[in-house]
N, C-alpha and C positions, 0 to 999 in steps of 0.2 A: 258510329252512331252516338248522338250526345241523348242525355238524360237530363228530363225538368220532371217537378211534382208539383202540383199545385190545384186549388180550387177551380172550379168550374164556377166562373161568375154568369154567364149569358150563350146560349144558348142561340145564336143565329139561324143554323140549318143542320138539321138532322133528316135525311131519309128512309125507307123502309129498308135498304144492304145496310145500312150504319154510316153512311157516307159523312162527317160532321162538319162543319164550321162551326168555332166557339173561342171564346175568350175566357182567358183561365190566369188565376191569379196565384202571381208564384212571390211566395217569400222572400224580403227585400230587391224588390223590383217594385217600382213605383206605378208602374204601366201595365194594364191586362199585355197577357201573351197570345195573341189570333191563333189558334191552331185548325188543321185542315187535317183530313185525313179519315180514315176509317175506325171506327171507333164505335163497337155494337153495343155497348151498355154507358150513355150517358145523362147524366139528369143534371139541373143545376144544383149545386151542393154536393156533388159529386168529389173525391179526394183521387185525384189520378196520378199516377207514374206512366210518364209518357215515354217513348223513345222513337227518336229520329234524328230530320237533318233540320238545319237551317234553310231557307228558302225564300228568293223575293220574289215576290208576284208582281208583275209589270202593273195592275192598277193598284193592289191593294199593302206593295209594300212588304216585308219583312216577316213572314211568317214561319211556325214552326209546324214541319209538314211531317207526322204522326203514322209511324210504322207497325209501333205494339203499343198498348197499349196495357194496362191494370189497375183497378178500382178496389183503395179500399174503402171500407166505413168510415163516414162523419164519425169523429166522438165526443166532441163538446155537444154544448146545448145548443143552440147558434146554429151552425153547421148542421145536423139533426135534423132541428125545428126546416129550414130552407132547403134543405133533399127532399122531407117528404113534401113542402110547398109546390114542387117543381113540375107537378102534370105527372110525375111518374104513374101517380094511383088516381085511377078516373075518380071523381067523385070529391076527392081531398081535396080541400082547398088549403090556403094561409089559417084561417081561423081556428079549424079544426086540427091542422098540423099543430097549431100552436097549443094550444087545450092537453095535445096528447102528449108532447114534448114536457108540456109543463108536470104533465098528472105523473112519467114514467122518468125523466129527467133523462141521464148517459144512458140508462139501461133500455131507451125507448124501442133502440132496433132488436135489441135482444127479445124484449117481447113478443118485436110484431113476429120475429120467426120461429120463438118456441113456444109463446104463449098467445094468442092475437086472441082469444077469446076473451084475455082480460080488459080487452079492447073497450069493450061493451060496459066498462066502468066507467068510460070518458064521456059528459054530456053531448051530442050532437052525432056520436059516432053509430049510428042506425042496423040493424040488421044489413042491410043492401050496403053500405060501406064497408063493413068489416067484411063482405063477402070477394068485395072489388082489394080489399088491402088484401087479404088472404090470394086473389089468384094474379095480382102482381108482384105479389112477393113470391109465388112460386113461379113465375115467368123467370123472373129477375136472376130467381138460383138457379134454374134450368140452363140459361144463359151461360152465369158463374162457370157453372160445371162442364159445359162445353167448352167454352173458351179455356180454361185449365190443360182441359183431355189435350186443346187441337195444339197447344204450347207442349206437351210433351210429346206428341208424335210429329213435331215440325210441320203443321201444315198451321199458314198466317191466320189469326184469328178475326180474319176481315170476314171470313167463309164463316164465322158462326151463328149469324145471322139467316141465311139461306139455308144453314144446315137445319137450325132449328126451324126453320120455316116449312120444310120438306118433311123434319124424321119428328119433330115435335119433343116429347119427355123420351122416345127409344132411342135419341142422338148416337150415343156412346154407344149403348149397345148393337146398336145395327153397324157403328163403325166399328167398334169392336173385332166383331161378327166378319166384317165383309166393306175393310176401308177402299178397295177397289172400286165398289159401287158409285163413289163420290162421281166418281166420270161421266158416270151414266146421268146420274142424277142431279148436278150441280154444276149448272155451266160455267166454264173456265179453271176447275180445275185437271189438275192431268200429273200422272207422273211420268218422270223419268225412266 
């Protein structure tokens, strides 16, 4: 299995299991890299560590086809400002992404997750937005924290999508609890 990192420039297709197509911009490479594959938390502005294989696609050519994935934090300004741009958070657009970036600078995601009320300091940012930043930012960790758990009990974190979808914020716990259940409740997986 080879290893790329690199920015999430575009965003082609994403669906509801995490299914993606996207173009990601990896350091000295001149060219976005097509990437395909499962991949359940991604936004443009995105900082990802991929792992896979190489792969051509009879129409589309050369792609890197995406087994695990891991997402860290934007930390520049730039990067930041263009994550929250991305549709991640209904409501956000560019201008106010940019306002907020400006107002909190590096520290802006630090805020939105331990302080998002200070939110309400930034011109444009409304009651009703800060409520949309606050419950996609706790989707976003929910995810985080699943996808974590299902890399240390070796089950692919393509299933964290669906899991969350099924068990919602009791994810871990109920697998915790009773990882057997998955069978029942989440088609295709199975053990040995």
């Amino acid at each position: 299995m080879e290893t790329i990192s690199g920015i999430v420039w575009r965003i082609t297709f994403h669906n509801e299991n995490g299914y993606t197509i996207a173009k990601l911009k990896v350091a000295r490479h001149k060219d976005f890299i097509p990437i395909v594959g499962y991949i359940p938390i991604i936004y443009v502005g995105s900082v990802l560590t991929l792992k896979g294989k190489w792969v051509i696609n009879s129409q589309f050519g050369r792609q890197f086809q995406v087994q695990e994935s891991e997402e860290t934090m934007p930390a520049d300004v730039a990067r930041i400002e263009r994550y929250l741009s991305s549709g991640m958070i209904k409501g956000l657009g560019p201008k106010t992404a940019k306002k907020i970036v400006a107002h909190f600078k590096e520290d802006t995601l630090n805020v939105i997750e331990k302080y998002p009320y200070f939110l309400q300091n930034v011109p444009g940012v409304t009651n009703k937005l800060l409520t949309s930043i606050k419950v996609a930012w706790q989707q976003q960790q929910e995810m985080r924290e699943i996808i974590t758990f299902l890399k240390k009990i070796n089950i692919n974190t393509l299933y964290a999508v669906p899991i969350h979808r099924q068990y919602g914020i009791d994810s871990i716990e109920i697998l915790t609890k009773d990882p057997y259940r998955l069978m029942d409740d989440i088609k295709g997986i199975g053990f040995e």
